[in-house]
Structure formats: structure tokens, C-alpha cells
Backbone bond lengths (Angstrom), bond angles and torsions (degrees), N, CA, C in turn:
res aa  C-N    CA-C-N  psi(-1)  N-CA   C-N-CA  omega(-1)  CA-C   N-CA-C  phi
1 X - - - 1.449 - - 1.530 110.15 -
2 X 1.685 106.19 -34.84 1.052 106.40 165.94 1.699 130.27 -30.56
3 X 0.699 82.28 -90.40 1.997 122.20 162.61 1.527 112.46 -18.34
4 X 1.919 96.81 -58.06 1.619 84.67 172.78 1.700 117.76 -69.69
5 X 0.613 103.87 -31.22 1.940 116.37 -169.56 1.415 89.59 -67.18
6 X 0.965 135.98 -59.02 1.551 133.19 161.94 1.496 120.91 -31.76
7 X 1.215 119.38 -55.44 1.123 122.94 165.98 1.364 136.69 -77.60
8 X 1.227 108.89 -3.63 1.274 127.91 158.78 1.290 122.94 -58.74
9 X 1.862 95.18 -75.73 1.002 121.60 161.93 2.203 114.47 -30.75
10 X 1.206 104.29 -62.96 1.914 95.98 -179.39 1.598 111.05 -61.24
11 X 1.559 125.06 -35.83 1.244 129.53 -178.76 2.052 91.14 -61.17
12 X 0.829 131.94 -47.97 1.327 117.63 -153.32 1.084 89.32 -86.18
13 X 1.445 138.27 -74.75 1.635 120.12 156.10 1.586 135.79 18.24
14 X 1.590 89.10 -77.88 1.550 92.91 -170.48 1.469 105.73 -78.65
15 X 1.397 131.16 -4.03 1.485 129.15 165.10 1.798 114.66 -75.83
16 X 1.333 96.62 -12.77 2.007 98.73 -177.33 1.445 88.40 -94.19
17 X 1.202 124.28 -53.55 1.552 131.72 -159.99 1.353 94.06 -53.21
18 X 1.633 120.69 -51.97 1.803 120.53 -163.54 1.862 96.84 -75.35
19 X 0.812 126.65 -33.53 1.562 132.05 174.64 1.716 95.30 -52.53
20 X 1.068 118.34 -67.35 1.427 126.07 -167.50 1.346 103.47 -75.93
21 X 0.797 144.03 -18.90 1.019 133.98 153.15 1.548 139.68 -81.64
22 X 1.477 103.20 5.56 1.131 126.03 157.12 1.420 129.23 -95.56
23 X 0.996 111.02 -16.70 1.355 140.34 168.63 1.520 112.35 -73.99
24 X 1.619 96.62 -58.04 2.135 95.21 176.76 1.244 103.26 -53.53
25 X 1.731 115.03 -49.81 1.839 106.03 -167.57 1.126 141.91 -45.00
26 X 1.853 90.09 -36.59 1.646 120.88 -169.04 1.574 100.93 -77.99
27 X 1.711 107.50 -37.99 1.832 105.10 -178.79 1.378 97.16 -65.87
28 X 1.202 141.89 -55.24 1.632 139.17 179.30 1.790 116.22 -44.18
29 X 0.965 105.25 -32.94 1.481 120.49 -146.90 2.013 84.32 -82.90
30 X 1.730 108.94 -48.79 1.568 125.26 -172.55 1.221 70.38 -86.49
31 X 1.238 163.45 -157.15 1.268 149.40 -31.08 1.398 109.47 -106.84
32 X 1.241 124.45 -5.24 1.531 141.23 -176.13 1.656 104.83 -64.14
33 X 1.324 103.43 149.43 1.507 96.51 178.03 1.501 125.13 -69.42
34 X 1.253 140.49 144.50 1.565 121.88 -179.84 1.878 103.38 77.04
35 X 0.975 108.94 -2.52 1.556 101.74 171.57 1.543 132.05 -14.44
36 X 1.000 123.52 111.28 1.434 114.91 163.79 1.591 113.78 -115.29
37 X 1.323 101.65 98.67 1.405 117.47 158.09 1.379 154.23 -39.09
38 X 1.710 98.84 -16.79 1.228 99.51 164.72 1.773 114.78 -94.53
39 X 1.440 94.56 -14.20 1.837 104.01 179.75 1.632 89.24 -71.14
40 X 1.687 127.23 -50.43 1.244 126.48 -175.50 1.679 111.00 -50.01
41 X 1.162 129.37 -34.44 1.140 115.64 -159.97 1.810 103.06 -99.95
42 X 1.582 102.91 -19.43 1.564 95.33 -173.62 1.900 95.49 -81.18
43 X 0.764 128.21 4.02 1.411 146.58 -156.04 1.760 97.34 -80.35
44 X 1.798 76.80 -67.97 1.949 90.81 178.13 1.018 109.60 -73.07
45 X 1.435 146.39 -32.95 0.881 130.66 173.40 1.940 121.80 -50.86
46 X 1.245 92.13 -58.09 1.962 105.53 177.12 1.621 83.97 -41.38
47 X 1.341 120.63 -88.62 1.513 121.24 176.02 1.686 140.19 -1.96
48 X 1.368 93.81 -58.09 1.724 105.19 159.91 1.070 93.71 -86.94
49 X 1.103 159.38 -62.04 1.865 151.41 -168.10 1.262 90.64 -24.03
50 X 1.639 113.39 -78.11 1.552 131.21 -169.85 1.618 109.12 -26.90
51 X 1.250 94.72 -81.69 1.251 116.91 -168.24 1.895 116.09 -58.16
52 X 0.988 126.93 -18.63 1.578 131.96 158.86 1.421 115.45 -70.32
53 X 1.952 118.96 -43.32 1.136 133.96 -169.97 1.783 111.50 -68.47
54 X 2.111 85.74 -25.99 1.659 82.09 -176.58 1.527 101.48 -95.31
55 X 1.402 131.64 -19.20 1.364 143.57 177.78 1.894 94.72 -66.02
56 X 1.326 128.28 -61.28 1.704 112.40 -160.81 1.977 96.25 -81.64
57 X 1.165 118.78 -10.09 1.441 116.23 168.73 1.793 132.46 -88.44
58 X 1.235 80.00 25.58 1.772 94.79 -161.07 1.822 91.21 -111.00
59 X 1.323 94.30 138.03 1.664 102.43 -178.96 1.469 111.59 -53.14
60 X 1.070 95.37 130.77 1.845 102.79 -172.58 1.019 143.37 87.25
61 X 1.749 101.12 -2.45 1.671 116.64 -141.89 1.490 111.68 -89.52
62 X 1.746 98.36 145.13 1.812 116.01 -151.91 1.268 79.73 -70.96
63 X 1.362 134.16 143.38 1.291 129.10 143.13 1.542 131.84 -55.88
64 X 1.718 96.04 -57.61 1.508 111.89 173.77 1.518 105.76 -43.57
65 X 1.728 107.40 -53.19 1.696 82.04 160.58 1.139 162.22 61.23
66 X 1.487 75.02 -146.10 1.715 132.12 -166.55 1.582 98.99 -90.15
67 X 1.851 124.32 -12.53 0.909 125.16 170.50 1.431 131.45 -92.26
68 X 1.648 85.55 -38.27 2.203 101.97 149.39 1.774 112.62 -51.72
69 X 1.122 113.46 -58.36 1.160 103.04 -164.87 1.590 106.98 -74.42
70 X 1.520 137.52 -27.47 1.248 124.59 159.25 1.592 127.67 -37.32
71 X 1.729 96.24 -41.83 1.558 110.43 -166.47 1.661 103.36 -64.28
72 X 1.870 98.10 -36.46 1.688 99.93 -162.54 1.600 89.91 -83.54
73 X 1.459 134.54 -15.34 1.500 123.05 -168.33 1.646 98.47 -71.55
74 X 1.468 113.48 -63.30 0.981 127.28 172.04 2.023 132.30 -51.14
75 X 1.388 91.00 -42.24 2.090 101.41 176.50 1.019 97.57 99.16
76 X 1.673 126.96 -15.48 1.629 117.94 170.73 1.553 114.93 -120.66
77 X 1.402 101.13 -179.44 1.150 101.51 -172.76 1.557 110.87 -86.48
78 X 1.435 120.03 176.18 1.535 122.31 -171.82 1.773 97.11 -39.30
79 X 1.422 99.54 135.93 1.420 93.81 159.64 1.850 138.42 -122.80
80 X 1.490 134.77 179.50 1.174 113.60 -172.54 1.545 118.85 -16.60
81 X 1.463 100.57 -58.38 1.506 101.60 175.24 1.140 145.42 -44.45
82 X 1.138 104.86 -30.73 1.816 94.83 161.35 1.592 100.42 -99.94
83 X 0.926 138.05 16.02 1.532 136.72 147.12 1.182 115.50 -51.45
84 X 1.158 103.77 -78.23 1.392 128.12 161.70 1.459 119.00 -14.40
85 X 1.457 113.69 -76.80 1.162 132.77 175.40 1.515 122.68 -58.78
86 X 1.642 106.03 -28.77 1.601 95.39 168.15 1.427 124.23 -74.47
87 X 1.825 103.09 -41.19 1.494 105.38 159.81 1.559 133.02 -29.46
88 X 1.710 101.33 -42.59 1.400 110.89 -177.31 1.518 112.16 -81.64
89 X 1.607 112.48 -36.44 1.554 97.88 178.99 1.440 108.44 -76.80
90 X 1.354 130.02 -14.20 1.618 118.43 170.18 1.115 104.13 -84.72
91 X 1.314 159.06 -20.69 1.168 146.62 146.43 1.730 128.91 -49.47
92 X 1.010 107.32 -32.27 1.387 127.50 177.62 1.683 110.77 -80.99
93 X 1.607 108.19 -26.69 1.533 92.59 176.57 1.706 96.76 -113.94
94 X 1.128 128.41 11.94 0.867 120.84 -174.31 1.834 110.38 -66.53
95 X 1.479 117.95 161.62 1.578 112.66 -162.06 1.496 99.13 -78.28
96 X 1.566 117.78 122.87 1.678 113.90 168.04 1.774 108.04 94.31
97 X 1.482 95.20 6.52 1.780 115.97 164.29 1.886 96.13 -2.08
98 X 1.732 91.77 141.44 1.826 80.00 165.56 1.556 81.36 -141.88
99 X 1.381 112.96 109.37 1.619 126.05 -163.40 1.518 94.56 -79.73
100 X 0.995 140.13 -12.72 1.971 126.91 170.22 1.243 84.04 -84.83
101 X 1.240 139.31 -93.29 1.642 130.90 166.53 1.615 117.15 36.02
102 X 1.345 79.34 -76.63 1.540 101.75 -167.64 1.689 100.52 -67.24
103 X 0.970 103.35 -53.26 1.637 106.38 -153.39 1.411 91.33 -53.51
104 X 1.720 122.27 -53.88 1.345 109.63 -175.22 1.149 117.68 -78.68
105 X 1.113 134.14 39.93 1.456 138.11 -177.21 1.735 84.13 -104.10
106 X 1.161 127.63 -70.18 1.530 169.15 -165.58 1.574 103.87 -36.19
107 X 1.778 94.40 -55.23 1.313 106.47 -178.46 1.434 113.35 -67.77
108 X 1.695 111.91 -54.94 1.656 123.48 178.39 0.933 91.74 -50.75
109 X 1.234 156.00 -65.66 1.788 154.68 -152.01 1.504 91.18 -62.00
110 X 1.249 142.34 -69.19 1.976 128.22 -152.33 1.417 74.55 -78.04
111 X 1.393 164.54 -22.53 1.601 156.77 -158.79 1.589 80.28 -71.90
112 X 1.285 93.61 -94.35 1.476 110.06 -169.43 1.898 115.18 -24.88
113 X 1.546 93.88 -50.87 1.578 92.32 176.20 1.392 121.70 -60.22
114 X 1.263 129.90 -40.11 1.112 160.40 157.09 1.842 123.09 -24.76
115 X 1.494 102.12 -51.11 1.183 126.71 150.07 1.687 125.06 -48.35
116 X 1.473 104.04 -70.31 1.216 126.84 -159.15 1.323 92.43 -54.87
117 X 1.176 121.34 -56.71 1.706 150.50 -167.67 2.071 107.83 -52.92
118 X 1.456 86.12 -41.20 1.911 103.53 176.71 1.530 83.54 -58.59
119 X 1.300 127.89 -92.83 1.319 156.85 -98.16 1.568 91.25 -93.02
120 X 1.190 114.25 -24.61 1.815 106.77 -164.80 1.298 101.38 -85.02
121 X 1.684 99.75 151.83 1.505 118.92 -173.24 1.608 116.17 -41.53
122 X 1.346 136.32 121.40 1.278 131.85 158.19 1.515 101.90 69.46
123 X 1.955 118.95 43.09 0.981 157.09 -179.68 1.902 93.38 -69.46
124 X 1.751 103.03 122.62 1.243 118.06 -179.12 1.852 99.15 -95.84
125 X 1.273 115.56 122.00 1.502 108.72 -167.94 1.463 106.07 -86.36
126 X 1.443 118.57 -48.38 1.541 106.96 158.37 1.365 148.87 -71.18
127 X 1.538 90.17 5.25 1.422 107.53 153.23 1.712 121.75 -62.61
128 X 1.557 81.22 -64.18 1.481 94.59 -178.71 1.346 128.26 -70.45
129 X 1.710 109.92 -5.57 1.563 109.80 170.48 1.506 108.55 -80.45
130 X 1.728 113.83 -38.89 1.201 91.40 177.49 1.115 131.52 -101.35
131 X 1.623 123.96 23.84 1.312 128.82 143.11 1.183 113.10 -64.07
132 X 1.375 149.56 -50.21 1.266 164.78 -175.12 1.760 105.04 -59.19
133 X 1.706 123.67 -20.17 1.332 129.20 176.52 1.154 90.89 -87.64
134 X 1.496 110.98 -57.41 2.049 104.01 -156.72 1.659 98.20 -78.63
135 X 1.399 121.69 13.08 1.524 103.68 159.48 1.121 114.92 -99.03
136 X 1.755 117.57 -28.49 1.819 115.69 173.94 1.057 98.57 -62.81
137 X 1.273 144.09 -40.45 1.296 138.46 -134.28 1.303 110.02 -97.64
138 X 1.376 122.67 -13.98 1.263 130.03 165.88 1.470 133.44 -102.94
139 X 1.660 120.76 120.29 0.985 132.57 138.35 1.101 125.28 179.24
């Protein structure tokens, strides 16, 4: 019993630590001389990507979570991207999988997000490019 509570305990850990540490990179990354901010922000993003992907892939792992701590890595809540991505892993294990299927399911989904993301009021564009990376970029 020990042991699990222990291990609990480092899994919840190493999900604040990878948050915060996405956070130091991104303050380094803006505060650097010559900064470019949109490389800074697609940066954190890959970063919280990472770090959620290794938080909901971890034996046992809480989603709710691994989904708090995305929201707090990031400042928002889950986004297209793991939409996206859940669509694709239930498609992918689904019984009789049809993996081209899937993939373009995956792709139209960051399209679509991608869009939505252009088009909305007072629309952040390097936001939305590198949401639109960490959704190709995953699966």
C-alpha cells in the first residue's frame, strides 16, 4: 500500500514538475533577446502536448488529471487537440480498425480545428498555427 501511495504520489508530481517546466522554458524562450514568440508559444505548446501525452499514457493514468494539469500547463482548457486525438485513439482501437480511415479522420479533425481557430473573433494566428502542429503531429 505503501508503494502505491508512493507512486501516486511521483505520477502526480511529475505532471506539476512537467507543467512547470513548461512554463520556465516558455519564460526563457520570451525573455531571450530577439525573441520570437510565436516559435515561444508553439514551443509550449509541443511541451504541454508532451507532457499530458506522457501523463494519459502512464499506467493507470487519471485522465481528469492529466487533463487539469494540461489546462493549467497550457491556461486553457483541453483543446481541439486532444479532441482530435481521442477521436483517433477510439478509432484506432476500435474492433476491425481501418487505419487510412482513421488517419483521415485525424487529419480533417486538426483541418477543421484549424479553421474554426482562424475564423474566431480576435483569432490569435500563432496560436492557432501551433495548435494546428501539435495536432498533426500527434498520434
Amino acid at each position: 500500500m505503501v508503494r502505491i501511495n508512493f507512486l501516486i504520489a511521483m505520477a502526480l508530481a511529475t505532471g506539476s514538475l512537467a507543467a512547470s517546466n513548461c512554463q520556465a522554458q516558455d519564460n526563457a524562450c520570451r525573455t531571450a533577446p530577439n525573441a520570437n514568440m510565436a516559435q515561444c508559444s508553439a514551443d509550449k505548446a509541443a511541451c504541454c502536448s508532451t507532457a499530458f501525452d506522457d501523463c494519459r499514457t502512464a499506467p493507470d493514468a487519471n485522465m481528469s488529471y492529466c487533463a487539469s494539469e494540461h489546462a493549467s500547463c497550457t491556461g486553457s482548457q483541453p483543446t481541439p487537440v486532444e479532441t482530435c486525438q481521442t477521436k483517433y485513439d477510439s478509432c484506432r482501437v476500435a474492433p476491425h480498425a481501418n487505419m487510412s480511415y482513421c488517419v483521415s479522420e485525424h487529419a480533417g479533425c486538426c483541418s477543421d480545428a484549424f479553421d474554426d481557430c482562424r475564423v474566431a473573433p480576435d483569432a490569435n494566428m500563432s496560436y492557432c498555427a501551433s495548435e494546428n502542429s501539435a495536432c498533426k503531429n500527434q498520434k
